[in-house]
C-alpha positions as CSV (number, residue, x, y, z in Angstrom):
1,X,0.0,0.0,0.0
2,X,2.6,2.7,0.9
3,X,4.8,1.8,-2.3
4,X,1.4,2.7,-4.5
5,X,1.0,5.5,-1.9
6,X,4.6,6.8,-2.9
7,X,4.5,6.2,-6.7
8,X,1.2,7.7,-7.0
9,X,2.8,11.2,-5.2
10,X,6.0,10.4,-7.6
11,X,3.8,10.8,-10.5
12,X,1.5,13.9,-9.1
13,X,4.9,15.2,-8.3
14,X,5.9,14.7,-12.0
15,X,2.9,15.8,-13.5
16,X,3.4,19.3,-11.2
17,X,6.8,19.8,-12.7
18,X,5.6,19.5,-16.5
19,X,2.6,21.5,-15.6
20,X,4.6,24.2,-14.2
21,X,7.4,24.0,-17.0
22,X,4.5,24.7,-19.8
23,X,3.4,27.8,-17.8
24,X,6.8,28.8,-17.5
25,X,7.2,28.5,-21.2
26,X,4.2,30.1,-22.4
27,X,4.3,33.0,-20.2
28,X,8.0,33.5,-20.9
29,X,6.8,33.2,-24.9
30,X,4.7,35.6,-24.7
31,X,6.5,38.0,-22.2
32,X,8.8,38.1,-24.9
33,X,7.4,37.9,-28.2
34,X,3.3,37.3,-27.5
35,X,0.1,38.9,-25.9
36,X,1.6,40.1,-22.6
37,X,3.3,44.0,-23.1
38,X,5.7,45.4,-20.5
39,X,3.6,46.5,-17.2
40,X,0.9,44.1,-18.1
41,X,-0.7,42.6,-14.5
42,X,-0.6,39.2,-14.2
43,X,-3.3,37.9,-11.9
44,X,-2.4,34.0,-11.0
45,X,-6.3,33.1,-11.3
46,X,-6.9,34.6,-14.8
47,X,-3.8,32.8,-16.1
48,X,-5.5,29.6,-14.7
49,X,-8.3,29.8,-16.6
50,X,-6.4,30.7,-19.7
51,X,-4.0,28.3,-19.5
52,X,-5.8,25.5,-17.8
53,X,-3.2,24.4,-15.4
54,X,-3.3,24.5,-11.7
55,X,-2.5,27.3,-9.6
56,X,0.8,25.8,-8.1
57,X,2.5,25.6,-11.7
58,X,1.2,29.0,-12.4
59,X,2.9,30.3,-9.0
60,X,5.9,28.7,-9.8
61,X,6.7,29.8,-13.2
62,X,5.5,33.5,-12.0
63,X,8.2,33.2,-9.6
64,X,11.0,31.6,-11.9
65,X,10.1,34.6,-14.6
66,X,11.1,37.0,-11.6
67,X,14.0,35.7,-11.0
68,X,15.4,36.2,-14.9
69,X,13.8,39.9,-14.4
70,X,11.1,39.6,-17.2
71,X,8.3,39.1,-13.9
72,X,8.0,41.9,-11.4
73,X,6.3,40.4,-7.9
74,X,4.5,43.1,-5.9
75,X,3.5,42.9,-2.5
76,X,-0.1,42.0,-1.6
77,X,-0.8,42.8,-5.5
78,X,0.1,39.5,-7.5
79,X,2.5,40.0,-10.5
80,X,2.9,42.3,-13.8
81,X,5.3,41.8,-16.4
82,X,8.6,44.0,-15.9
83,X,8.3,47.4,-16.8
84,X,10.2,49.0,-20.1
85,X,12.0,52.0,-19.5
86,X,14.2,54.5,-21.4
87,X,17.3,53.9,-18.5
88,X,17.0,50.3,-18.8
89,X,16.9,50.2,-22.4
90,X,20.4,52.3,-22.8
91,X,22.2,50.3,-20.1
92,X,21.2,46.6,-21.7
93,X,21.8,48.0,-25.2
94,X,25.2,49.2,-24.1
95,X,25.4,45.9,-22.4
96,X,24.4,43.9,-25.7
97,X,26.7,45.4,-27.9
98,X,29.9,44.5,-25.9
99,X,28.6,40.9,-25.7
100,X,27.5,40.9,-29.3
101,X,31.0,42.0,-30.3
102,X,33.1,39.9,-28.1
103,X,30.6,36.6,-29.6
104,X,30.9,37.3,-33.5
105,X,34.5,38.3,-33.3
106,X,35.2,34.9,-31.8
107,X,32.7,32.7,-33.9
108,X,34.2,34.6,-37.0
109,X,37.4,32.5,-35.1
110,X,36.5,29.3,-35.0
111,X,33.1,29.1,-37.2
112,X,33.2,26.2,-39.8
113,X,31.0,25.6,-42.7
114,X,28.1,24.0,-41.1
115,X,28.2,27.3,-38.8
116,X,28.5,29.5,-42.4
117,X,24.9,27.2,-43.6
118,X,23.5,27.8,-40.6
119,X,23.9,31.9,-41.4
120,X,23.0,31.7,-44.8
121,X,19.5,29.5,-44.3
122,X,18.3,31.1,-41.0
123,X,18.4,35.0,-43.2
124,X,16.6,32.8,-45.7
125,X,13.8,32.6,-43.4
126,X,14.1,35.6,-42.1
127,X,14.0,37.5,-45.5
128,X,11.0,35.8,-45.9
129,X,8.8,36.4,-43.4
130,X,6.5,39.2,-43.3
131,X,6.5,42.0,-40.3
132,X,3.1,42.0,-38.3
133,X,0.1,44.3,-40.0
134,X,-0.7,46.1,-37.1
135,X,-0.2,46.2,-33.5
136,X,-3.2,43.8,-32.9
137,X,-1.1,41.0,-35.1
138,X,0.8,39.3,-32.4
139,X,1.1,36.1,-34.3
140,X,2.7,37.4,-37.2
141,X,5.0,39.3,-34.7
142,X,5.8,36.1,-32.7
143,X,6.7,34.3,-36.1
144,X,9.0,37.2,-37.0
145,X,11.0,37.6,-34.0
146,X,11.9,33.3,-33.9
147,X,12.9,33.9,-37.2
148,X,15.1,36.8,-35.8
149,X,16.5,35.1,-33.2
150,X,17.3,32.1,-35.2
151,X,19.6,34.3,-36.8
152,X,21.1,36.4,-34.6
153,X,22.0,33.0,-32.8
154,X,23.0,31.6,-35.7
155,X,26.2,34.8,-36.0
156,X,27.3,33.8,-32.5
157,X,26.9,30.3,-32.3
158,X,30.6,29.4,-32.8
159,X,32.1,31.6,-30.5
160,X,33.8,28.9,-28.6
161,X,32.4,29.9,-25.2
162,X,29.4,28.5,-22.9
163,X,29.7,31.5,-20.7
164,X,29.6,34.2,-23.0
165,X,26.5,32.5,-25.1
166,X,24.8,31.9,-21.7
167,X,25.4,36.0,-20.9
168,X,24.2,36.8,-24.9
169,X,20.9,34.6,-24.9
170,X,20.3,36.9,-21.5
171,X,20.7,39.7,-23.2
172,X,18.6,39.2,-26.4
173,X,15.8,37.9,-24.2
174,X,15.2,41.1,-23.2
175,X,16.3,42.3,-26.3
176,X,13.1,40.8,-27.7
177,X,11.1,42.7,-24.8
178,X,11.9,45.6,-26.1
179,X,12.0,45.3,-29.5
180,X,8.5,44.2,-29.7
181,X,7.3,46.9,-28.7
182,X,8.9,48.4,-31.6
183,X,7.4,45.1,-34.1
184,X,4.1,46.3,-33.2
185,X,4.2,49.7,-33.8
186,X,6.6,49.7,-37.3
187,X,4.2,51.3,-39.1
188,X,4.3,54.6,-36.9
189,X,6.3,57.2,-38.0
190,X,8.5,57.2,-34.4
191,X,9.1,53.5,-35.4
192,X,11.8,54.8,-38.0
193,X,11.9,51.4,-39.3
194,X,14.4,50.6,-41.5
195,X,15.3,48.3,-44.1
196,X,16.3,45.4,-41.6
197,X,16.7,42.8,-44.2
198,X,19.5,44.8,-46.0
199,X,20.7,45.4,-42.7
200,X,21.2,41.5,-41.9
201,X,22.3,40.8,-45.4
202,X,25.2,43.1,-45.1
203,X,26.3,42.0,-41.5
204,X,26.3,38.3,-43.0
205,X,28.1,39.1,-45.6
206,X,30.5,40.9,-43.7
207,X,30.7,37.3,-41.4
208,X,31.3,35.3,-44.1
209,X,34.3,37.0,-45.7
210,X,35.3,36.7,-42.1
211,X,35.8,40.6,-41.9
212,X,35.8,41.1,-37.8
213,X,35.9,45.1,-38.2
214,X,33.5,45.9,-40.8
215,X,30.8,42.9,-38.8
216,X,31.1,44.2,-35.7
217,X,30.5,47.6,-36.7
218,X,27.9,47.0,-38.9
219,X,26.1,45.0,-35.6
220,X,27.0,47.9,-33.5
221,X,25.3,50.4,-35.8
222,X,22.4,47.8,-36.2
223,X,22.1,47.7,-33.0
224,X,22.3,51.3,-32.1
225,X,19.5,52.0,-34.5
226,X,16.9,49.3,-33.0
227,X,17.5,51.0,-29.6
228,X,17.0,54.5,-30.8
229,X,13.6,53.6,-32.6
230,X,12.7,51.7,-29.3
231,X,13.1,54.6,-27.6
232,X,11.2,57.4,-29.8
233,X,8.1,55.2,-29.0
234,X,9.0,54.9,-24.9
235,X,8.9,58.4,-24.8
236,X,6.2,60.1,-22.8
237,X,5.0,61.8,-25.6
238,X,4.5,59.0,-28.0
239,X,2.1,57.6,-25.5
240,X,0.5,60.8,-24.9
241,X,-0.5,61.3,-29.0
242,X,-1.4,57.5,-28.7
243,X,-4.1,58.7,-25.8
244,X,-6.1,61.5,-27.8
């Protein structure tokens, strides 16, 4: 009896973890690239219903999210997703290019062929997925940045080091955070979207003739230019036109 006892609370205990590993992964998807926007409160019993898991996986996956900063806990209040904000965005964009340049200049190093394919077929999917409609188009936006990140991975992949991919996957995560907000509103004028296909093109180009100076500062300026669009639509007064 007790050794059906404890396999039965094995398997509960099982079944827990997986529940509370999809809630971590949905919420983180779409903390990052999905429904949920920057401030967004996140009330444990709506997410329940939406998700159809239990409360306990729920909980847990809020509290894992908080502790990779893309979940803000609040006392006596539940959770809201991490706040954007103009200081935050300089300092991890600042943060990113130092990272991104140390990565590429080290995978332009060691990177082989299959890491060159890699490259060449994840901006082949890029180029070819379309940028969301409108703000309301989350899917299209979701599609767009895994595309994205496939190929800003792809660049770094071969850089030879566990510890400075572990620090770069940090940093695009909330990378993505930001930049969605910018996906969504490309259309607006603030946006100042460029021509970010030509933009990859040329930094892959630059990768494969194994040129360290001219890819690194054509990420830096690439890079540069996604924070300063990101921030023309933080600004206070963006949001204000956006009101009336």
């Amino acid at each position: 009896m007790s050794v059906n006892i404890n396999v039965t609370r094995i398997m509960n205990h099982l079944d827990d973890l997986s529940q509370a590993e999809r809630a971590y992964r949905r919420l983180r998807s779409e903390i990052l690239h999905g429904d949920l926007m920057p401030g967004e409160r996140l009330r444990a019993a709506d997410l329940q219903d939406r998700f159809q898991l239990g409360l306990t996986p729920i909980r847990e996956a809020l509290m894992r999210l908080s502790s990779e900063s893309l979940v803000e806990a609040e006392t006596n209040r539940g959770s809201r997703v991490t706040e954007a904000s103009l200081a935050e965005l300089v300092d991890l964009m600042s943060t990113r290019r130092i990272i991104e340049r140390a990565c590429l200049t080290a995978a332009i190093e060691h990177g082989d062929a299959a890491w060159e394919a890699e490259i060449v077929a994840a901006m082949h999917l890029l180029s070819r997925t379309p940028l969301p409609a409108d703000v309301e188009d989350r899917r299209a936006a979701a599609e767009w940045e895994i595309h994205h990140r496939r190929f800003h991975s792809a660049l770094v992949a071969a850089c030879g080091s566990s510890w400075l991919l572990r620090f770069w996957n940090m940093l695009a995560d909330h990378s993505e955070r930001y930049r969605k907000v910018r996906l969504l509103h490309h259309r607006e004028i603030k946006a100042e979207v460029r021509d970010v296909n030509a933009e990859h093109q040329l930094i892959m180009a630059a990768v494969l003739d194994r040129d360290v100076a001219r890819a690194t500062t054509l990420m830096d300026a690439h890079l540069t230019a996604t924070e300063k669009s990101v921030a023309g639509l933080l600004a206070p007064e963006f949001h204000e036109e956006k009101a009336r």
